[in-house]
TORKEFI-187844 format. One record per residue: residue in three letters; x, y, z of N, C-alpha, C in turn. Coordinates in steps of 0.001 Angstrom, whole numbers, padded with zeros to 6 digits, always signed. Layout:
# residues N
ALAXYZXYZXYZ...
***
This chain:
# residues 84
UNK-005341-012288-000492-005215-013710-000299-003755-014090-000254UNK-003689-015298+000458-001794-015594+000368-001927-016085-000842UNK-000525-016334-001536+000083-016800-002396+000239-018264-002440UNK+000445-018864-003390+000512-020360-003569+002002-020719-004862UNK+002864-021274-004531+003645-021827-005462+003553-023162-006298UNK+003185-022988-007371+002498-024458-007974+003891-025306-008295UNK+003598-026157-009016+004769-027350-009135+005632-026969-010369UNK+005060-025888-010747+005946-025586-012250+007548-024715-011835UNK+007475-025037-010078+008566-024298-009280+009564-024946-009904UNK+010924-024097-009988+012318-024876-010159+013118-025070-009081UNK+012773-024603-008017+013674-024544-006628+015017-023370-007327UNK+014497-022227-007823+015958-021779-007956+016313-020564-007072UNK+015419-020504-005782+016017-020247-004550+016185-018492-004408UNK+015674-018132-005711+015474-016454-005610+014125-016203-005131UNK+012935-016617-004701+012121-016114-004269+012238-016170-002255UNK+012736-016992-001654+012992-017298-000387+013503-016299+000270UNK+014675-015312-000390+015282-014080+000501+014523-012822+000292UNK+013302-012912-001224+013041-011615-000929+011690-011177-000156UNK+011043-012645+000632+009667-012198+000986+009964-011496+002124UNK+009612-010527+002842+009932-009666+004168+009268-011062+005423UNK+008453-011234+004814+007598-011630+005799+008403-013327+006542UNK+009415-013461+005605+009371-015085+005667+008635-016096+006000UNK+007733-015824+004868+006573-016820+004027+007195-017908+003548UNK+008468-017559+003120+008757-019113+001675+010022-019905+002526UNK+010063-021124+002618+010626-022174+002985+010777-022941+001616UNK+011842-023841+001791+011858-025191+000930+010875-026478+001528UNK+010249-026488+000646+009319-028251+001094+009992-028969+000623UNK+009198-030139+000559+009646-031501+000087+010485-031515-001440UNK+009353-030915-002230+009923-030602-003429+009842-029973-004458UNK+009040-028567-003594+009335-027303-004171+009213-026154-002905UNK+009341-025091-003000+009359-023908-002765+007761-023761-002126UNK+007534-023755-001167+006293-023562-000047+005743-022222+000389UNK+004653-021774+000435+004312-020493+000581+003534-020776+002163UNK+004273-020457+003544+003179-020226+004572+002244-019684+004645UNK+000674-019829+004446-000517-018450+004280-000230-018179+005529UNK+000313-018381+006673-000126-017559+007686+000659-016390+008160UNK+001751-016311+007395+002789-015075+006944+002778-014643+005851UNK+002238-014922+004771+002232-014654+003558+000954-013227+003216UNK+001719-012065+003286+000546-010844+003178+000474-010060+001609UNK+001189-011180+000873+001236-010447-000525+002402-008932-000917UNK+002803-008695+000426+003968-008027+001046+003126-006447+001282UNK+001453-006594+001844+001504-005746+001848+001530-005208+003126UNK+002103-003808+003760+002639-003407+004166+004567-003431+004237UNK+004864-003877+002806+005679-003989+002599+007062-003032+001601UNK+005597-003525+000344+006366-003090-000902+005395-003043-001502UNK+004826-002619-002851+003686-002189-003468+003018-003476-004206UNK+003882-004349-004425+003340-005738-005441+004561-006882-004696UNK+003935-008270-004886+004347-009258-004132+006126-009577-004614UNK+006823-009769-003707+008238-009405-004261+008603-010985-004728UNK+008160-012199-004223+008210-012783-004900+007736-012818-006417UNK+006821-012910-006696+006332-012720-008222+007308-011742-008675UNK+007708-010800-008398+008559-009585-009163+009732-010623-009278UNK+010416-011692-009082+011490-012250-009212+011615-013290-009704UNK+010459-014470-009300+010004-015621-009869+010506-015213-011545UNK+011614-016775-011825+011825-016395-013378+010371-017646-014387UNK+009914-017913-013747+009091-019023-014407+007651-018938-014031UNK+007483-017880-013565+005979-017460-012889+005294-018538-012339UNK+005342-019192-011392+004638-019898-010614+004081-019769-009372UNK+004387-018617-009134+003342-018018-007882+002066-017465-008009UNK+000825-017854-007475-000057-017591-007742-000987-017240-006650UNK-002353-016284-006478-003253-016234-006011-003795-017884-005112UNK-003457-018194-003703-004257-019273-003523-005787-019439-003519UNK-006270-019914-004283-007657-019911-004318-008556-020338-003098UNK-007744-021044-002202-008314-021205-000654-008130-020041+000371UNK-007287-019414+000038-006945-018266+001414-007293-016987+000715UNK-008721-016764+000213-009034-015475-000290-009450-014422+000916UNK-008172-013119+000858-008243-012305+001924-008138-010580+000933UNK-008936-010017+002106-008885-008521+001533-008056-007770+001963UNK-007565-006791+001378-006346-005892+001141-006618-005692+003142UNK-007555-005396+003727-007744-004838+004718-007486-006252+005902UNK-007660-007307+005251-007076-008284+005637-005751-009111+005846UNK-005229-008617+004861-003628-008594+004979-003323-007374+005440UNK-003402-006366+005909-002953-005460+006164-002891-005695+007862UNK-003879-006170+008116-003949-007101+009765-003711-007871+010123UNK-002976-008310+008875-002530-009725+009340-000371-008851+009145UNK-000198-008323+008509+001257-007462+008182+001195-006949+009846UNK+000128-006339+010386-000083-005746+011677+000879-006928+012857UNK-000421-007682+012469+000140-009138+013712+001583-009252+013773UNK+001924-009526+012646+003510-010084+012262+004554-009158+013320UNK+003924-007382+012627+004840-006926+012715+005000-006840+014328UNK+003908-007421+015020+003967-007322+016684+004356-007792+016907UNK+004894-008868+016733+005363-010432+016864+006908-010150+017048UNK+007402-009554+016001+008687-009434+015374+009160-008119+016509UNK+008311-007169+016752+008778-006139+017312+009122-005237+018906
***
């Protein structure tokens, strides 16, 4: 599933450079997770690199965009066609 950044965000701007995918933008007034780039980084890195950095843990499982490993992995596919 993509990721979701709740409001307990601080905007402190370390999660934005490390998603591969560039998933995370600044919103209005916090830190925004695109689901439609957002693959949990897999085909990336082994665990979501945001969360590995987040100092206040506010990234979370979106409970609307529930996708399977085999689902992000096709969706990492798309991207990487896109990009390549």
């Amino acid at each position: 599933m993509a990721l979701l950044i709740t409001d307990e965000c601080i905007n402190c701007d370390v999660c934005e450079p490390e998603c591969p995918n560039e998933a995370i933008r600044p919103g209005e007034e916090i830190y925004e997770i695109d689901p439609d780039r957002c693959t949990e980084c897999v085909g990336h890195h082994d665990e979501p690199q945001c969360v590995a950095v987040c100092p206040v843990d506010c990234i979370i499982p979106d409970p609307d965009r529930r996708e399977s490993p085999e689902e992000l992995q096709a969706k990492y596919e798309r991207l990487m066609g896109e990009t390549g």
